[in-house]
Backbone as CSV, one residue per row, in Angstrom:
resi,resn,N_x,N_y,N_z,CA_x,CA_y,CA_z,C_x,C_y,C_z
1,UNK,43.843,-6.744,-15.038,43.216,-7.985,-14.620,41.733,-7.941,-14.975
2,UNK,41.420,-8.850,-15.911,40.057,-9.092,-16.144,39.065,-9.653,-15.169
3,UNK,38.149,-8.677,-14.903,36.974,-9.062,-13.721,36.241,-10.762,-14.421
4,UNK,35.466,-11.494,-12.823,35.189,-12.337,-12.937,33.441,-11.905,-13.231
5,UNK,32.963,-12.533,-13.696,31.316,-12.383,-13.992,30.653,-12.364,-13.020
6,UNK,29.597,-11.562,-12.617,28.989,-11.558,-11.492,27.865,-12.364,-11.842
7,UNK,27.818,-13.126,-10.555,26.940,-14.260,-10.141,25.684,-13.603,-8.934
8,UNK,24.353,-13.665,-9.279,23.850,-13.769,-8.393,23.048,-15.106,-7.263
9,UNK,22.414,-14.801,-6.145,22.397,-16.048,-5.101,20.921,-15.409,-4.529
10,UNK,20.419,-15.865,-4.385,18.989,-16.154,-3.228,19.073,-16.543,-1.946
11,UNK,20.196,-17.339,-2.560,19.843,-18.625,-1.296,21.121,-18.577,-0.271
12,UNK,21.825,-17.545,-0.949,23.619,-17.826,-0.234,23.580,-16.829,1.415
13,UNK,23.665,-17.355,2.001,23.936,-16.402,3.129,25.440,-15.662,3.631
14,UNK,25.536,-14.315,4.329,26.307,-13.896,4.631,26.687,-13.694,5.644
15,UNK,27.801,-13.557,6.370,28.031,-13.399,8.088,27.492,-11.660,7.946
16,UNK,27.054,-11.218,9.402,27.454,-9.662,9.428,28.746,-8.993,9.196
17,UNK,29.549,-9.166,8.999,31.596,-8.814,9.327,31.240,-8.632,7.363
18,UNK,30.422,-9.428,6.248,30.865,-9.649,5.228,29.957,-8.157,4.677
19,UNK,28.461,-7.944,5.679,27.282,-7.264,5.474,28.487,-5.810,5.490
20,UNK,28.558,-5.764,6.818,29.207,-4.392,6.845,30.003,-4.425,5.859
21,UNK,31.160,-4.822,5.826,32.584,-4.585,5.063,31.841,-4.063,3.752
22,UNK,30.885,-4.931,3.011,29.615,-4.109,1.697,29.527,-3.352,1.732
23,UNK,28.626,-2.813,3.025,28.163,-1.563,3.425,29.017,-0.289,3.491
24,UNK,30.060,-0.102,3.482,31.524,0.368,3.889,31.571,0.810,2.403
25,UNK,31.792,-0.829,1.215,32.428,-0.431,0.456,31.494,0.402,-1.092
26,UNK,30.347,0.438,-0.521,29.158,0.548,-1.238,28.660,2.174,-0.754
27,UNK,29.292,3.245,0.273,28.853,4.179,1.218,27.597,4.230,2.250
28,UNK,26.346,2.769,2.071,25.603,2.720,2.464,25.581,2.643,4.039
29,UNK,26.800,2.459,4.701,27.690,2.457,6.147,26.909,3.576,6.968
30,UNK,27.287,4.996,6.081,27.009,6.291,6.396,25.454,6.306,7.158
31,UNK,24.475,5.127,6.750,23.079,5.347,7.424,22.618,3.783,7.641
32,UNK,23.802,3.277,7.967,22.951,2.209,8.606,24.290,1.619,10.151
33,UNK,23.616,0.861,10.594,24.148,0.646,12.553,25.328,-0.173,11.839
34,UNK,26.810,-0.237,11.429,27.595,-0.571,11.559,28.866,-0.780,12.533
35,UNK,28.126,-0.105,13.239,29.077,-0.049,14.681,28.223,-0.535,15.750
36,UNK,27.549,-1.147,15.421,26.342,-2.072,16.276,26.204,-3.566,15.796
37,UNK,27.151,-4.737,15.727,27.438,-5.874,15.322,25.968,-6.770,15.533
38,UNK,25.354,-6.309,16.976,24.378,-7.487,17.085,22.982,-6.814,16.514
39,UNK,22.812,-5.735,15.760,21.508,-5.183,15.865,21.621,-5.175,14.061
40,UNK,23.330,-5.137,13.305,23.420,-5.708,12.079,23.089,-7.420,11.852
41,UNK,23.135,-8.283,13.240,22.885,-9.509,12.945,21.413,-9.995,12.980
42,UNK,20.613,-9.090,13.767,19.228,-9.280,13.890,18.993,-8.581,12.447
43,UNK,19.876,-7.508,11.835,18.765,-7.290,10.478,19.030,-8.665,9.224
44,UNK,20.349,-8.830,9.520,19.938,-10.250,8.733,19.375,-11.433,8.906
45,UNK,19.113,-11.559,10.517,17.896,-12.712,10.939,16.777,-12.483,10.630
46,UNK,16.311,-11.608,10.312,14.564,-11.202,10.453,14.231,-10.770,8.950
47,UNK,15.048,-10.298,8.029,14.605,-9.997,6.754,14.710,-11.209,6.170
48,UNK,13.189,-11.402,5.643,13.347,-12.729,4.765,13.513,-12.360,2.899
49,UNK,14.193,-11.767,2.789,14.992,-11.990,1.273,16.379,-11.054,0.807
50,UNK,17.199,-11.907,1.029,18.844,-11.633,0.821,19.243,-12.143,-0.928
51,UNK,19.283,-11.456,-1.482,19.686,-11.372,-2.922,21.249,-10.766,-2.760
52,UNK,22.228,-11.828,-3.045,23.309,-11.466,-3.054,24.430,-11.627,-4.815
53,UNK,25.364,-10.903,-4.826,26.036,-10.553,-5.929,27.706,-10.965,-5.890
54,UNK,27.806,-11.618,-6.604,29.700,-12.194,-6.531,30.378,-12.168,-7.420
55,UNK,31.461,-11.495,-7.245,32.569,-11.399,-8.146,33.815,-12.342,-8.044
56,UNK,33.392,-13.933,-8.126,33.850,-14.793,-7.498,34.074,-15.066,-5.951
57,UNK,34.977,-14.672,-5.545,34.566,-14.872,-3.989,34.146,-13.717,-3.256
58,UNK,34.198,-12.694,-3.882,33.858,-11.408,-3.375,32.716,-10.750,-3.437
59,UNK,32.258,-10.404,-2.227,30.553,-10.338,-2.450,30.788,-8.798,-2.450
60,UNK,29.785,-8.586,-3.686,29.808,-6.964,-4.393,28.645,-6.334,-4.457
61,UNK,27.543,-7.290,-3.939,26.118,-6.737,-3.859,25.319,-7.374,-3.107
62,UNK,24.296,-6.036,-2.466,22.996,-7.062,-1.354,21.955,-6.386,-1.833
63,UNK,20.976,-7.229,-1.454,19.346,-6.547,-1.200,18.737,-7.130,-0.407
64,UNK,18.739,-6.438,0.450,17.898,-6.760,1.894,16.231,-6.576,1.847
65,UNK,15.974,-7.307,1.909,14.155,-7.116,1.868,13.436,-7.309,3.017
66,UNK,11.617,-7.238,3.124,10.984,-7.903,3.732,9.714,-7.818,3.118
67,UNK,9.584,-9.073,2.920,7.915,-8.706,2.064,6.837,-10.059,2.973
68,UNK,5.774,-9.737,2.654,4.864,-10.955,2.698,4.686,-11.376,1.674
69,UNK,5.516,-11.384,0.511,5.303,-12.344,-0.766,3.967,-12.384,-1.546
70,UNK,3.184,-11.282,-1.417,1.417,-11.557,-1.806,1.205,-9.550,-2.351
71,UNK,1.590,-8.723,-1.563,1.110,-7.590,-1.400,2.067,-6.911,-1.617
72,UNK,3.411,-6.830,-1.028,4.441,-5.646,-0.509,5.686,-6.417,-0.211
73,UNK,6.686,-5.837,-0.591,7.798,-5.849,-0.282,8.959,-4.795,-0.133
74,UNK,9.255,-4.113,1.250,10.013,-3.067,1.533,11.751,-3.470,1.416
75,UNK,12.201,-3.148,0.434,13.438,-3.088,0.049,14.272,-2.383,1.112
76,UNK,14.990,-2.716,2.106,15.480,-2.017,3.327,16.990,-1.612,2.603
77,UNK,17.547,-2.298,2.090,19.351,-2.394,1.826,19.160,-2.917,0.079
78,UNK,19.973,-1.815,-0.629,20.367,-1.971,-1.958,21.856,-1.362,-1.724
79,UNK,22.747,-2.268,-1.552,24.355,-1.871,-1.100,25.036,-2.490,-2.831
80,UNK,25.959,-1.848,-3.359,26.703,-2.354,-4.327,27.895,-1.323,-4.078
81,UNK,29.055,-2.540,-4.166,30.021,-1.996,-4.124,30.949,-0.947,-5.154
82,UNK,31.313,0.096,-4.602,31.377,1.786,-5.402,32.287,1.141,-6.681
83,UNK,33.037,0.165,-6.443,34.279,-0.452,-7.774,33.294,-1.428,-8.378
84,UNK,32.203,-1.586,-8.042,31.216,-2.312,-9.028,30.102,-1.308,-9.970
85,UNK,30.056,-0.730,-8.956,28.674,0.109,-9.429,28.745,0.479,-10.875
86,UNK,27.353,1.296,-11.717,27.537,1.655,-13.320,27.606,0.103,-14.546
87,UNK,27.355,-0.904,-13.705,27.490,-2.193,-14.713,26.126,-2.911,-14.541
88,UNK,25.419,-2.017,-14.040,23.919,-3.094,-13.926,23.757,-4.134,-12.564
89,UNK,24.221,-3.918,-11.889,24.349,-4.805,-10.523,23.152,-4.446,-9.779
90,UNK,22.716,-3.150,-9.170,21.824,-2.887,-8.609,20.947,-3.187,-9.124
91,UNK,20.351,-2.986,-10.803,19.137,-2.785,-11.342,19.255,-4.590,-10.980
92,UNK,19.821,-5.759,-11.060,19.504,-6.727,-11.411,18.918,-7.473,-10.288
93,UNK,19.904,-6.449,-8.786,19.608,-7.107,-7.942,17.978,-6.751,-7.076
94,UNK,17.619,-5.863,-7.881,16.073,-5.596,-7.524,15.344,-6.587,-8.704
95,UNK,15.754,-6.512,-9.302,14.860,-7.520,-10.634,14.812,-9.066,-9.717
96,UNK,15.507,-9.589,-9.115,16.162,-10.436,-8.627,15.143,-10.704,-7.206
97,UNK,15.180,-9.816,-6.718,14.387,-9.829,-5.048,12.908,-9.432,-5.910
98,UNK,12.483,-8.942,-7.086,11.063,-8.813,-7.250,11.200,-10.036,-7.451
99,UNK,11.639,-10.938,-8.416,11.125,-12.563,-8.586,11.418,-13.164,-6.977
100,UNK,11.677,-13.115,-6.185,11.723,-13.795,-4.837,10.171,-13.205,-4.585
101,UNK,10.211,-12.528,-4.275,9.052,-11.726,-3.487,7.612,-12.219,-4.265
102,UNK,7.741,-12.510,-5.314,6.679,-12.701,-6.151,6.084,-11.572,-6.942
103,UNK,5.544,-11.950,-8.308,4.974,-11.141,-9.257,3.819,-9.890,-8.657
104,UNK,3.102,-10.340,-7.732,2.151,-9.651,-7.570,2.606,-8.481,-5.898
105,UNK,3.940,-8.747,-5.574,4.469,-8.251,-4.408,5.042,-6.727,-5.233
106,UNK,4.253,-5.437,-4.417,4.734,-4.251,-5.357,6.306,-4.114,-4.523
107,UNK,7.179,-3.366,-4.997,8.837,-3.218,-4.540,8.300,-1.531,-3.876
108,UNK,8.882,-1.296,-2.490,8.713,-0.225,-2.221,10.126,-0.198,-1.382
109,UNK,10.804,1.028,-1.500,12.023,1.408,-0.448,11.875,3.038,-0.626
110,UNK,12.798,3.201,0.400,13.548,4.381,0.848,14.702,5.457,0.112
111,UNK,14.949,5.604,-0.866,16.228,5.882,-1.135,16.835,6.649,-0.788
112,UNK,18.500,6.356,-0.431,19.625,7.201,0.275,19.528,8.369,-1.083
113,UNK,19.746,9.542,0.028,19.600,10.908,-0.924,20.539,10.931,-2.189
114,UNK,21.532,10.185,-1.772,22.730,10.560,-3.218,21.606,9.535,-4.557
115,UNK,21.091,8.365,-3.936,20.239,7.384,-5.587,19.199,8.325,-5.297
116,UNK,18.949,9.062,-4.976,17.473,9.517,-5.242,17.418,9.724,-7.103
117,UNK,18.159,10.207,-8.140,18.084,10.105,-9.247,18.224,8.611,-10.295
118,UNK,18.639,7.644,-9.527,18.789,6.734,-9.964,17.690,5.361,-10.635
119,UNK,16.812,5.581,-9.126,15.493,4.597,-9.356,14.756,4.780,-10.279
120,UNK,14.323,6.423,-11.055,13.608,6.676,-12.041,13.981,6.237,-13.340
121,UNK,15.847,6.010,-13.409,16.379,5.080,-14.512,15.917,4.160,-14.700
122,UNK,15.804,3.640,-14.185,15.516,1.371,-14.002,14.222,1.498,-14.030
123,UNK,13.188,2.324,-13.941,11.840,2.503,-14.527,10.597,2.224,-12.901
124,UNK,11.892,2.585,-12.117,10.636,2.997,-10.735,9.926,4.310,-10.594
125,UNK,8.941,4.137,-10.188,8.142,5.223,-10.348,8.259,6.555,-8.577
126,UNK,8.956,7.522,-8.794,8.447,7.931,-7.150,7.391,8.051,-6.797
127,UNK,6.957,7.857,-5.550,5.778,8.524,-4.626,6.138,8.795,-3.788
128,UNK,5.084,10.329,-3.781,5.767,11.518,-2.932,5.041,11.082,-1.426
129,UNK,3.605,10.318,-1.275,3.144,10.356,-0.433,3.596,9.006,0.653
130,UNK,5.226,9.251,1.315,5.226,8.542,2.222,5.386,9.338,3.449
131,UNK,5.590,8.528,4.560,5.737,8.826,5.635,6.893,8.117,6.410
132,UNK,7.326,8.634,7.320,8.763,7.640,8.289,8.509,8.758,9.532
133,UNK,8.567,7.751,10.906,9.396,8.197,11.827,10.610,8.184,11.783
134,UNK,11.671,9.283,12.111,12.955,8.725,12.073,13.355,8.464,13.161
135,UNK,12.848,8.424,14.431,13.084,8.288,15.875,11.841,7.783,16.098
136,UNK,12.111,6.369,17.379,11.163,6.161,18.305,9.986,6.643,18.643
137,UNK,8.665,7.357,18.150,7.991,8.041,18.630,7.529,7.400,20.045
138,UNK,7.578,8.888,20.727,6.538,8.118,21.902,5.295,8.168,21.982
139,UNK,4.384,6.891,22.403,2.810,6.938,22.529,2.449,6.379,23.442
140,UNK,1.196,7.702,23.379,0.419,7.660,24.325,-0.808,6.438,24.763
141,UNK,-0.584,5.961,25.573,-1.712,4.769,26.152,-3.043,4.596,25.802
142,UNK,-3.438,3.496,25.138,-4.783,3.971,24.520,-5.546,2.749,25.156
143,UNK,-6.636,2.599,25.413,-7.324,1.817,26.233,-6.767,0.891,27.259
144,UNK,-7.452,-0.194,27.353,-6.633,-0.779,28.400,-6.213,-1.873,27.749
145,UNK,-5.803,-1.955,27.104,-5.236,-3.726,26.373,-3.932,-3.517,26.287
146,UNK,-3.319,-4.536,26.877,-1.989,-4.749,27.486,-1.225,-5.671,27.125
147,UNK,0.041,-5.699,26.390,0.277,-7.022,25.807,1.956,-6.315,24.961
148,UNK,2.736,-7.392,24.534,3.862,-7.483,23.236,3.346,-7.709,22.081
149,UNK,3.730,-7.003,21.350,3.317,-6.937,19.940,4.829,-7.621,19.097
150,UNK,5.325,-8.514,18.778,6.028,-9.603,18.248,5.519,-10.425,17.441
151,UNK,6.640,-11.239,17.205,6.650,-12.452,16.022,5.444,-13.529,16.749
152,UNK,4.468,-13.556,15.283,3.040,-14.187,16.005,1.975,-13.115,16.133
153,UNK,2.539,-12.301,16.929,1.188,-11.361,17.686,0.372,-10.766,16.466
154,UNK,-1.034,-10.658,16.923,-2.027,-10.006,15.945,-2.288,-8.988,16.446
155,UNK,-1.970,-8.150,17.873,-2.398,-7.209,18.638,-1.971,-6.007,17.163
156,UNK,-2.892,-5.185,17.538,-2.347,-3.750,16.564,-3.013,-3.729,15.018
157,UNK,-3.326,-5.373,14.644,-3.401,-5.425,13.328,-5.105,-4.992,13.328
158,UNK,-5.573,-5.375,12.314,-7.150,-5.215,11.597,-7.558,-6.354,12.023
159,UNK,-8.899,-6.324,12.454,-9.654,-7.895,12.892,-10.633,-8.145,11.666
């Protein structure tokens, strides 16, 4: 059976049930909350750029982003499905979320240890100098200013 052409989307949205089942079929499952339905639905409420991939009705690729469209954009989720993968799907679907994000937005992610050889193909460059908590840190109380730091809030930022 001859495959259908993959189509990509910007604009197409996905339920979570479609995110996971990807995630699953792509191994990206292994490190992200799939057994946590509502905390997979807040990551697709809050990331503003979903670059999706179809093999007619079958969605075979994501890229989950978040950028401010000007500076940066952190690539959270590059999922392609393992019976897709090796055909250019991933590389396109970052080519794809850099034109969302805009020209001047640099692409920065994480990569799962197995692509760690992969990104230097498609002509990303590593840098060694990041940093991650991988747990919650806890901190310590620092003056007295008291407040939520949320959607809106400037608390925390640079004045």
């Amino acid at each position: 059976m001859k495959r259908q052409p993959i189509e990509y989307s910007s604009h197409e949205k996905i339920t979570a049930a479609e995110f996971v089942d990807l995630l699953k079929r792509s191994t990206l499952d292994q490190r992200r909350p799939v057994k946590d339905p509502v905390r997979i639905q807040k990551m697709l409420d809050y990331g503003n750029i979903l670059v999706t991939a179809w093999s007619g009705d079958t969605l075979v690729g994501v890229s989950r982003a978040l950028s401010d469209f000007s500076f940066c954009c952190y690539l959270s989720d590059l999922a392609v499905d393992e019976a897709y993968q090796r055909q250019g799907i991933g590389k396109r679907l970052i080519e794809e979320t850099q034109k969302v994000a805009g020209e001047n937005a640099k692409l920065i992610l994480l990569s799962a240890p197995a692509a760690v050889a992969y990104y230097p193909k498609i002509g990303m460059e590593q840098f060694p100098h990041c940093f991650i908590f991988k747990e919650k840190p806890t901190r310590k109380k620092v003056g007295s200013r008291q407040g939520t730091v949320g959607k809106g809030s400037t608390q925390g930022t640079e004045r």
